[in-house]
ZAMARGU-4260 file (C-alpha; in steps of 0.2 Angstrom, whole numbers, plus 5000, padded with zeros to 4 digits):
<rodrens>
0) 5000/5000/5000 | 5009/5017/4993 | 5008/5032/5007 | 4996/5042/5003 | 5002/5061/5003
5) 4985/5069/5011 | 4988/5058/5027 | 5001/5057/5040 | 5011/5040/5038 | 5009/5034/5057
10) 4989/5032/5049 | 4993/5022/5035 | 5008/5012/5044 | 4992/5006/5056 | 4981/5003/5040
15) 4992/4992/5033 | 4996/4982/5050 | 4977/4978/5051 | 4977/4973/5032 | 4990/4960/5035
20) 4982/4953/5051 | 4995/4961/5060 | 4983/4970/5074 | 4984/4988/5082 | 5001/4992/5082
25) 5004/5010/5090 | 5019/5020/5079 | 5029/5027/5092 | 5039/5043/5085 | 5057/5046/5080
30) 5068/5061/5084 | 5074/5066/5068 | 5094/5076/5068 | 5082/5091/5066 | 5072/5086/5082
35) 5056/5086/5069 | 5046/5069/5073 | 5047/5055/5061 | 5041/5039/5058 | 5050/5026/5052
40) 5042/5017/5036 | 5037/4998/5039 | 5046/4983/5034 | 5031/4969/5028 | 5034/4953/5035
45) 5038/4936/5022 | 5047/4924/5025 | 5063/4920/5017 | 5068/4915/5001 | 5077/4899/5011
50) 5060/4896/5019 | 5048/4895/5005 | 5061/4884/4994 | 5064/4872/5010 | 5046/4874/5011
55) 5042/4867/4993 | 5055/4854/4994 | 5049/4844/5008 | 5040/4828/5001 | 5024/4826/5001
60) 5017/4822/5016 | 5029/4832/5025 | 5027/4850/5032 | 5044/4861/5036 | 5044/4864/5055
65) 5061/4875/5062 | 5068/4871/5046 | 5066/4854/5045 | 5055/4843/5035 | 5046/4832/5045
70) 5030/4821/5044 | 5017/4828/5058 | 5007/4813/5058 | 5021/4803/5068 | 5033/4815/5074
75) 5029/4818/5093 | 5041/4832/5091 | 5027/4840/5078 | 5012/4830/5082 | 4998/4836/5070
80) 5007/4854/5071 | 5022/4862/5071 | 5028/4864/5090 | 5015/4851/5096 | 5027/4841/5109
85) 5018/4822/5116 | 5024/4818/5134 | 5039/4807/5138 | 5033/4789/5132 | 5019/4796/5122
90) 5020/4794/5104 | 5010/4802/5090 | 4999/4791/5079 | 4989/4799/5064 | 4995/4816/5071
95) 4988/4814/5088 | 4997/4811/5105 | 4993/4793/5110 | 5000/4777/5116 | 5005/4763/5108
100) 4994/4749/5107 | 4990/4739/5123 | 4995/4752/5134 | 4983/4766/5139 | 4986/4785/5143
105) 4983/4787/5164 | 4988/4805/5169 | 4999/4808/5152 | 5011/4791/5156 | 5008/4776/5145
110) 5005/4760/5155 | 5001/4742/5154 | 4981/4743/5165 | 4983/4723/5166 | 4999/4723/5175
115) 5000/4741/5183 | 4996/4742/5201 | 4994/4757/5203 | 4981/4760/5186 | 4975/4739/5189
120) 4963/4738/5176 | 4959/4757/5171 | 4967/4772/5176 | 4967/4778/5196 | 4960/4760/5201
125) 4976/4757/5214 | 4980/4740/5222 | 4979/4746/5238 | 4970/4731/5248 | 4970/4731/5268
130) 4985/4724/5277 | 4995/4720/5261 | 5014/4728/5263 | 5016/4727/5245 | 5002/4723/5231
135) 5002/4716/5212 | 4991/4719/5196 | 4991/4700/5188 | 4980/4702/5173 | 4967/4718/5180
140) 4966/4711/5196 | 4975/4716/5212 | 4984/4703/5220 | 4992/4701/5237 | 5012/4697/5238
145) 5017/4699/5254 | 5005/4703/5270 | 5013/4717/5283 | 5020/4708/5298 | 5006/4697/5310
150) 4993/4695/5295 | 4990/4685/5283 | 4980/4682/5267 | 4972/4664/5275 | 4955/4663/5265
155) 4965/4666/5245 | 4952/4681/5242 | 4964/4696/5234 | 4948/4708/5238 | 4950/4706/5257
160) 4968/4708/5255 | 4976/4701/5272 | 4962/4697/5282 | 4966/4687/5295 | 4975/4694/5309
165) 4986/4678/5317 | 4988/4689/5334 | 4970/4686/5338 | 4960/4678/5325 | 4954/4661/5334
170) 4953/4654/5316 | 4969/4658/5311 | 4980/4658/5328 | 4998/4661/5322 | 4997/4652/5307
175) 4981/4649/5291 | 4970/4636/5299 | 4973/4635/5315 | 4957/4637/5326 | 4955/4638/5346
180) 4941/4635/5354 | 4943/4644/5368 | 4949/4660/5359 | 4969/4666/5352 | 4979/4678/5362
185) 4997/4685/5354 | 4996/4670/5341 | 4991/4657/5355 | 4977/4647/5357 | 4971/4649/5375
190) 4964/4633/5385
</rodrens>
């Protein structure tokens, strides 16, 4: 857009920043050697020679991203756009962000929900199961490894975790199995 000569340049620089999508830019004035004000005329932007050949030599399928030509359906670098980064472990499938298959996205970390225990058959579903020191996902189901010190797991039921308490459970007096008739004191069966 040629200045026009019936209206001041800071008025036609802004014109022609809205025409090019460029928004409100306010022209801030320059001291000439004269002290007069000045403004100083506008550089459009384009991009470089280098750029648009780079552009239209990427293959097709590809799309130039930082300078580099690059297939945005599967780079997690540039997934589905230029600068569109997946998560550590994520990769990028038809140009969006996703796991590979069998594993499934809990909280943006790719995991195995038939062997995860904390994510045991779906995502925030935790093996946490009462008197269990440490807990397993076998196939999406929480399983019990080792019971924390004086229980035990005596009825095989994952659900109930470590049910029996072998300090005082006159079914289970120190051991799975071991009943008092009288009642169990400290693992003892009392006569």
């Amino acid at each position: 857009m040629p200045p026009r000569r019936d209206v001041p340049a800071k008025h036609w620089i802004s014109a022609w920043f809205r025409r090019f999508g460029l928004g409100p830019l306010a022209c801030v004035p320059i001291l000439t050697a004269a002290g007069t004000s000045a403004v100083p005329p506008a550089t459009p932007f384009a991009p470089s020679s280098a750029t648009l050949q780079a552009a239209a030599a990427c293959p097709t399928g590809q799309t130039l991203c930082a300078g580099v030509c690059t297939n945005a359906s599967y780079d997690p670098q540039n997934c589905g756009r230029c600068g569109a980064i997946c998560p550590a472990g994520i990769a990028c499938a038809g140009g969006v962000c996703s796991c590979p298959p069998g594993l499934t996205n809990c909280a943006g970390r790719c995991t195995n929900t038939q062997y995860d225990p904390q994510n045991c058959n779906g995502c925030g579903s935790s093996c946490t199961l009462a008197h269990a020191s440490t807990a397993a996902c076998v196939q999406g189901t929480c399983a019990v490894v080792t019971c924390s010190p004086g229980f035990s797991n005596c009825d095989g039921v994952p659900a109930n975790g470590c049910e029996a308490n072998l300090a005082s459970d006159s079914k289970n007096c120190g051991t799975c199995g071991t009943v008092c008739t009288a009642g169990c004191v400290k693992g003892h069966c009392q006569v």
